[in-house]
Structure formats: C-alpha cells, structure tokens
N, C-alpha and C positions, 0 to 999 in steps of 0.2 A: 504494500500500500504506500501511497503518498502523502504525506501529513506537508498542505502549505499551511504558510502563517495567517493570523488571522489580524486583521489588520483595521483598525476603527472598523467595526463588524465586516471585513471583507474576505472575503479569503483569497491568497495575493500567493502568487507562485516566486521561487527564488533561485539566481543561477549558483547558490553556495547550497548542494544539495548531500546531507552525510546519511551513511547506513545507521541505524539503530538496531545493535543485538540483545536477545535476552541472552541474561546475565549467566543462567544455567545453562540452556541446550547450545548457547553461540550462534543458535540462528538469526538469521537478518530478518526482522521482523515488520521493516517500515522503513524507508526512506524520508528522510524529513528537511525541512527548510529552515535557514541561519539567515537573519536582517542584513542587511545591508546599515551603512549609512545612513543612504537614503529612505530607507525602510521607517528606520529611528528618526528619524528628521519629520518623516507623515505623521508615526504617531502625535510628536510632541508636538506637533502644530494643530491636533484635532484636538489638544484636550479642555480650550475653552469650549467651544462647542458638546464636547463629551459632556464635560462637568455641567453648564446649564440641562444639557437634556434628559441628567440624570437627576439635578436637583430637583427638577419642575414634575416628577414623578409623583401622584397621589398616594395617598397609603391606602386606599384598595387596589391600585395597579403594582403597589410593591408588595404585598399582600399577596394577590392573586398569581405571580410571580412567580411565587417564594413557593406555594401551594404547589404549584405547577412543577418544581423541580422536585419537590419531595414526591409526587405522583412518577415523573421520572424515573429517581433512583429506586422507587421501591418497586419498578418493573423492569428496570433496567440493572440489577443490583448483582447479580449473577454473571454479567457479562461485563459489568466495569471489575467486579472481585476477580476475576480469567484475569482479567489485563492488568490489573495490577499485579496476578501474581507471575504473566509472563515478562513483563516489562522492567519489574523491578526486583523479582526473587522474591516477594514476600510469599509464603506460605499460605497455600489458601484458606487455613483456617482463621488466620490472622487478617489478609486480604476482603475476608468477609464479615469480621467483626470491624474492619474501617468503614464497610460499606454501611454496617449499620449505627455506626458511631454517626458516621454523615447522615444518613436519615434523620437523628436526633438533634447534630448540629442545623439542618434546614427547620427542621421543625420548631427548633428554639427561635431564629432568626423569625419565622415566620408568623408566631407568636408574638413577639416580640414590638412588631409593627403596630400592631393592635395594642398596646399598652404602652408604650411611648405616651413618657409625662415630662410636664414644666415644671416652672414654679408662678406661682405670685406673691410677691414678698409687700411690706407695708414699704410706703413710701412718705409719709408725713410723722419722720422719727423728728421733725423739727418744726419751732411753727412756720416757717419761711416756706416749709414743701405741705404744707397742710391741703389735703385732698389728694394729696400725687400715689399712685401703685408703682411696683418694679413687676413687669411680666418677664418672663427667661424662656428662651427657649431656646432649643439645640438648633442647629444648622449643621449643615455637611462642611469638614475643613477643607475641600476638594480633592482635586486627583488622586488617589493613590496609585503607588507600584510599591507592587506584591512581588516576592522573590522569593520562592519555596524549595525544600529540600522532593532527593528523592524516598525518602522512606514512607510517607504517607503522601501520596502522588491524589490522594481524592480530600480525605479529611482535613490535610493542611492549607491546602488550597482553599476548600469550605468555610476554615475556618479565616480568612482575609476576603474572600469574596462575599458569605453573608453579613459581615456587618455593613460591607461597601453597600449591597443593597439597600439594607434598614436604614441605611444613613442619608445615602442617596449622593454616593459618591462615583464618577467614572473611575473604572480601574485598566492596570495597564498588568498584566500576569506575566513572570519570565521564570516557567516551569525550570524544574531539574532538567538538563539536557540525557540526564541517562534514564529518567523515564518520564516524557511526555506528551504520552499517547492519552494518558486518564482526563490532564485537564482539558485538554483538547474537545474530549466528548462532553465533558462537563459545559463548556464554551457551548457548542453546540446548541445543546439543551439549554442554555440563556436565553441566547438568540430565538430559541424556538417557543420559548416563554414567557419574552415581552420585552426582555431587556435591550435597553435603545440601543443600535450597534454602533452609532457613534459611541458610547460609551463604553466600548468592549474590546480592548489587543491583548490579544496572548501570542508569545513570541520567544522563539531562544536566538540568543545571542551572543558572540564571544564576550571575556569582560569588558573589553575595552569601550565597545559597541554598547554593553550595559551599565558602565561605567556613565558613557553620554546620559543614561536616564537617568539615574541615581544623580548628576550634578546639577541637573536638569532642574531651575526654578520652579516650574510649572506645574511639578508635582508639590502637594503640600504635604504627604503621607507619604515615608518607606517605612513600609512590614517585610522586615525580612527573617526568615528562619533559615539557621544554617550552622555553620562552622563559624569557632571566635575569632580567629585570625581577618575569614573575610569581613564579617560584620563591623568589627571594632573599625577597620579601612573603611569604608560605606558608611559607618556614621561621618568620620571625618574628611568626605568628599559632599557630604549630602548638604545641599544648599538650601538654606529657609524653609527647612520643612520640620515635621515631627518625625523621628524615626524611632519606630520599636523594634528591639530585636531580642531573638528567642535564641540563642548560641548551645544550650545543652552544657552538657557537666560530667563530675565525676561522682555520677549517683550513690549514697548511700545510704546503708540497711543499717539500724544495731539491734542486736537480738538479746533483749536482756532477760524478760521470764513471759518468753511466750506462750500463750492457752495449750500451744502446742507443738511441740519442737521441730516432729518429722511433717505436719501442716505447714507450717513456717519452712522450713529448709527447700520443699518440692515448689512452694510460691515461689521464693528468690531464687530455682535454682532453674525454673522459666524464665522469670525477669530477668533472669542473667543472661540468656542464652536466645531469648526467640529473637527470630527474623538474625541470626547471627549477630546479635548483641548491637544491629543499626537501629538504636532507639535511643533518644537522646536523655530518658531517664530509666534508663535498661543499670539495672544494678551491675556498679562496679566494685564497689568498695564494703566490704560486710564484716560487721565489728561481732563479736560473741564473748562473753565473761568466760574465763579459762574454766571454771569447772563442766563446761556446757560444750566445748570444744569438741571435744571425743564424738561424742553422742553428734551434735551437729553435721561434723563432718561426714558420717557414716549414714546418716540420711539424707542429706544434700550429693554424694557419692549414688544410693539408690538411684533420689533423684534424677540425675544426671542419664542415670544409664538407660532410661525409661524415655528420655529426647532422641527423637527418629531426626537425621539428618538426612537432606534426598531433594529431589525434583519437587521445587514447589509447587505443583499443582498436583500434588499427591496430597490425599483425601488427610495420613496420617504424619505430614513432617514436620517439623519444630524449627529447624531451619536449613538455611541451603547455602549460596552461594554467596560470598561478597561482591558487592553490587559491581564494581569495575577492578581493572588489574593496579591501578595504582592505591588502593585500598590493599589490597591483598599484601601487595611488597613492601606496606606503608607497618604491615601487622605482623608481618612475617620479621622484619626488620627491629620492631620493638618487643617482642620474644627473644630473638637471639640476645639483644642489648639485657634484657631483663635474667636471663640464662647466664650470661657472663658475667654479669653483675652478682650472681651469687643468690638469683631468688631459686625457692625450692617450688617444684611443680606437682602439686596436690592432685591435680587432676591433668595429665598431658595430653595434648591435643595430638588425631592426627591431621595429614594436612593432604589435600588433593588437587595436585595447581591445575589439571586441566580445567578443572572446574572451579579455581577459587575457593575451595571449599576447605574450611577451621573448624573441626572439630570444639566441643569446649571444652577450657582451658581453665584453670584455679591453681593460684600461686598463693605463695606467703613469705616474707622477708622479703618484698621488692628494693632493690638500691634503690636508696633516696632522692638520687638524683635522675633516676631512669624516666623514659617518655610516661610509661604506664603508672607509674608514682606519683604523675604530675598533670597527664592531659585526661581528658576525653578517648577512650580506648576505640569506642565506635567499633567494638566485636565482641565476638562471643570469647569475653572475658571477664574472668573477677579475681578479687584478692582477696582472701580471709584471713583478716588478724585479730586477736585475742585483746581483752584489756579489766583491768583490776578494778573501777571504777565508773560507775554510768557518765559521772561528771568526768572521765577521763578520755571516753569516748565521744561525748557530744567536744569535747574540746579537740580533739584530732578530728574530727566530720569538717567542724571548721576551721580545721586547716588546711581546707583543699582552696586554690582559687574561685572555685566555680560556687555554686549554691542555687539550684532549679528545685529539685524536691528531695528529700529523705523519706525514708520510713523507721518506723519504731514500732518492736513488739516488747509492750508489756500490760500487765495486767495491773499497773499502779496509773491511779488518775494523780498523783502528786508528780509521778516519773513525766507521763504525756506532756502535762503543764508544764513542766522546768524545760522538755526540749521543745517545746511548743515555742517556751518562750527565749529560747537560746540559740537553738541552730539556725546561722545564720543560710536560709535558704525561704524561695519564693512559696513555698506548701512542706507541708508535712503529715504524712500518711501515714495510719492507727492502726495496727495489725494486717497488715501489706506489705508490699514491694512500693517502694516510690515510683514504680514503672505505671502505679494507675493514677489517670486522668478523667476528671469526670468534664464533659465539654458544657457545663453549666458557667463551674468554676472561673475564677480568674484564675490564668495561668502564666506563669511567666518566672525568671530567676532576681538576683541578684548579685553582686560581686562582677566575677566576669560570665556570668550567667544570662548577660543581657537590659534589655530599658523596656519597660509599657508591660502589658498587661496582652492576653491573647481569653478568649471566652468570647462567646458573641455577642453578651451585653455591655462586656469591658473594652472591649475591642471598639464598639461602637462608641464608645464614649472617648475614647482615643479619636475616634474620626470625623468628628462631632468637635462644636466649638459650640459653647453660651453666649447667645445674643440676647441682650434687652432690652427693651419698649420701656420707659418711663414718662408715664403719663397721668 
C-alpha cells in the first residue's frame, strides 16, 4: 500500500517515498510519504484559516464528532489492534486493550463537551465597580502540533487529538515514522466525521523538516511524547508557545508488605517485561526489604517463565521484537557495559538478532555509573535491589533523574501517605505496577520527567486559555 501525507485535509502524494517494515516478520508493509519543505511551508500557512475553522465549531458539531469516532473505533477496533500489532510489534493482547483504552479516551472527550463550565465571579469587590460581574470562559490557545511516540500508535495520539477537538483547536500530527499507519486511519475517520480539513495534517518528517514546525510561531501548543534528550531540545527551539512534554522514566516499584507477594511479583514481572519493556512507565527499578528477597525472587523467577515471547499477532505472546535495529544495539550495548561493570544477572536474557528479539533480563549491583543505573532502559529490563528501610527506599526512588509514576505495595495507610507524600514523581500507584494508567487521570512527570499534564480534561485545559467579559 501507499500511505500519502495528509495535508490541511488533502491527501498530497511525495517524491521522498521510504519502505515501512514490520518490526517482527521484516516484511514491507507500506510505502509511505516524507514532506518536503515545501510540504511544511502549506501547512504552516493554513493554520490561521485551520485555527478559525476549528474554533467557530458548535459543541453539538464537536459533540456529534467525537460520537462518530467512538462509533468508528468500536467497529473498526479489531482491525486498527492487527495494525498496530503488525506495524509496531505490540502484542495483540496488548494492541487490543489500547484499542479499548481509546474507546474510553473518545468517550471521555466526548462527554466532556457536554459539560464544559465557566465561571462568574463578583465584580463590585469595591464601590467604584458597584454592579460590575467577571464572566470566564475558556477559548482555544490555537494551533497545536502533536508529536507522538511509536509505542501506543492509536491511544497516544487520542490522547492530543481529543482534547484539540473539545477545545477547538487545529492540529498538525507528526506520527512515529516507524509506525504510522494507525494514525493515518484515525485521520481518516476525522475527516469522515466532520472534522474541518483545513484543520487537519498529519505528516512525517525528517527533524530538521520538523524542527521548521516546532520553531514555527504559528503554533501556540507543542505536545510532545517521547525520549528526554529530544524533548528537552524542542522545548528550547519552541517559539511563543506552551509546550508539554511526557519524556518517560526510570519507573519504580517498592514492595514493602504486600497482600500478596507471589500476586505482587507476576504484576511487576509483566510491567517489567510486556511489549519488550517499550513502555514509558514499564517497571524498571524494584526495591524489596531483605527478609522478602528470597521469596520474591522465586516468584517473580515463576513469573517470568510463564511470559511467551513470539510473533505478535499470536493470540498468546507477552512480547516480541524491538521496534527498530538501532534500539536493539542501543540494549545490547548497555548489557554488555552493565556485565563488565560487574552487575550480577538474576535473570539472563537470550537474545535473537534476526528478529531483535531480548529475552527478559533482571540484574542487581548495577555500576553506578552504567547507562541502565541512570537512563530510561526502554526494554525488557529491571533491576532488583534490596533495602533496610521504607524511608530508605523512597529516598533512593528519588534519586533517579526522572519521576513519571511509582508504585507501592503495602498494607499501611500511614506507609501510602509518607510516599504519597514524598516520592518525588507525577502519580503514585496503591498495590500495582506504576505501569497502570487510568486515561481519566492527569498524567504527566516531573524532574526530567517532562512539563503539563496529558488526561483529556487536563490536556484540555492546557489548550485552552481564560478569557473574561467584565461587565
């Protein structure tokens, strides 16, 4: 097939034309289209026109919408989960609980329309304003661009495309280039559901090409999800606008007296591992009190061996392949440094290059200075280290850079409170994996975790500027 770009709603064909394989078989799955310059130059020149004709949107037409796409996916839900799990390796057990995460996220957004509130505040705090009100109400901050990863190719995308609706913002989407076949479809179904197509480009891009957006005045909003390195660059190019960004961490668990120890271990010993550990709050770092140890390890060890790795569109796999070859050498490379550094392998991986495919992996004495001691592992990896102290472990949690979510198992509500109120991260998760997300939530980190909030109601309010009438 040929995926062109989609262009202020057009569909626009390009002479920079690359193969698209999936990640598992290596088959050529699509051919698809790269911007140009000039490509980049159409957009940003439609997007007053975009942004009026998205503000001037009624809330029964964005409403009725929002209705429409949820009617969409929930017929079309089977056949976007295929493609996401040929395009990007996820699992299709996985692939299909995104699908119905997005059901939920439209269904909020679309909700949401319908209950959208103001304020009216008093206005005669003095006698000089006697008889005056202050009315408030939201407006759209304009344009956005959206830049999403490849790991959730439908729900991440969902989750910067519905609030743009609810708010009544034009957006401009520059999918993952290693899977963006999903939002493509999603595009689609906009278009076929109301959405002004001046108001609508989705487009991949080299950086440099995407770079011009990102500097690009014209937008007022970049949402971007992704890797810290790029982000942190993108805020400091990004000209007069808001920018949120979701950059992911170095997730962790502490297990201090869980309900359940062998319940607890086969949780985080999924969160460690599914979709091959590309999940940006996929447990990496798991703390245990030393008398708990033993026991743990030997049901996190079951655990473990009970994960089917394989061709993701098999009914039963946990995970499969890493998404491209520069990931693979990027993981392969931080094992051996962590191996020579002297960390012990709990659990050893094997490893299968034709396929990209990492077994999972659990260490302990990682060198301190090694990549996995410090970054974002982004594979199916973890670390289990022991510690004498609850308060000694919430004090090592933060000491990672990152801080997006944690979990904590225990059965003391004085324990919950003290790391409720200590761990410095954006959530924290009550007998779980910090791998779950509920898409109600606001969600988003801190430190170098990222800026703004992602939820569709928080998201929205991000996109959204207070205007007021006083009269």
């Amino acid at each position: 097939m040929f995926q062109p770009l989609l262009l202020v709603g057009r569909w626009t064909p390009s002479s920079d034309i690359r193969p698209l394989y999936a990640p598992y078989s290596g088959e050529e799955i699509a051919q698809v289209a790269y911007a140009s310059a000039d490509h980049i130059e159409v957009v940003i020149e439609s997007l007053p026109a975009g942004q009026r004709a998205a503000a001037a949107l009624p809330t029964h037409k964005r409403y009725a919408i929002l209705e429409a796409l949820v009617r969409w996916l929930a017929q079309e839900g089977e056949a976007i989960a295929r493609l996401i799990a040929t395009e990007a390796a996820k699992p299709l057990r996985y692939a299909r609980a995104e699908v119905q995460r997005g059901l939920v996220t439209l269904s909020i957004g679309r909700d949401l329309v319908r209950t959208l509130e103001g304020e009216i505040l008093p206005g005669d705090l003095s006698p000089s304003t006697d008889g005056r009100w202050v009315l408030v109400h939201r407006v759209p901050a304009g344009p956005v661009l959206a830049i999403t990863p490849f790991n959730f190719p439908l729900n991440l995308v969902l989750h910067k495309v519905v609030p743009a609706i609810v708010a009544g913002c034009a957006i401009t989407l520059k999918p993952a280039p290693q899977a963006p076949l999903t939002a493509y479809r999603l595009a689609e179904a906009m278009l076929a559901a109301g959405w002004p197509p001046e108001a609508l480009s989705v487009l991949l891009a080299d950086p440099p090409l995407a770079e011009t957006l990102v500097r690009s005045p014209q937008y007022r909003i970049l949402s971007f999800t992704g890797s810290a390195a790029v982000g942190w660059h993108l805020q400091s190019i990004a000209a007069r606008k808001k920018v949120l960004l979701e950059l992911g961490g170095s997730a962790a668990v502490v297990v201090h007296d869980p309900p359940s120890l062998e319940a607890a271990a086969a949780a985080i010993a999924e969160a460690a591992y599914l979709y091959a550990g590309q999940v940006c709050i996929s447990v990496q770092r798991i703390f245990v009190p030393e008398p708990l140890y033993e026991g743990f390890l030997a049901a996190y060890r079951q655990a473990v061996s009970q994960l089917k790795v394989g061709d993701p569109l098999a009914e039963d796999t946990h995970l499969s392949s890493l998404i491209e070859e520069k990931s693979f050498s990027r993981v392969q490379s931080w094992l051996t440094e962590a191996r020579l550094g002297g960390a012990q392998e709990l659990i050893a991986p094997t490893i299968a290059p034709e396929k990209r495919v990492v077994t999972p992996v659990l260490m302990a004495d990682l060198p301190t200075g090694s990549h996995l001691a410090q970054e974002e592992a982004f594979a199916p990896f973890a670390e289990l280290r022991t510690y004498g102290t609850f308060d000694e472990a919430l004090q090592v949690v933060n000491a990672s850079p990152y801080g997006l979510q944690a979990g904590v198992y225990t059965q003391s509500e004085a324990l919950l409170k003290k790391a409720y109120l200590t761990l410095e991260v954006g959530g924290v998760v009550h007998n779980a994996p910090p791998t779950l997300r509920l898409d109600t939530m606001p969600y988003g980190g801190v430190k170098g975790s990222g800026l703004g909030r992602e939820g569709v109601k928080y998201a929205y309010l991000e996109y959204t500027e207070p205007k007021t009438l006083l009269w």
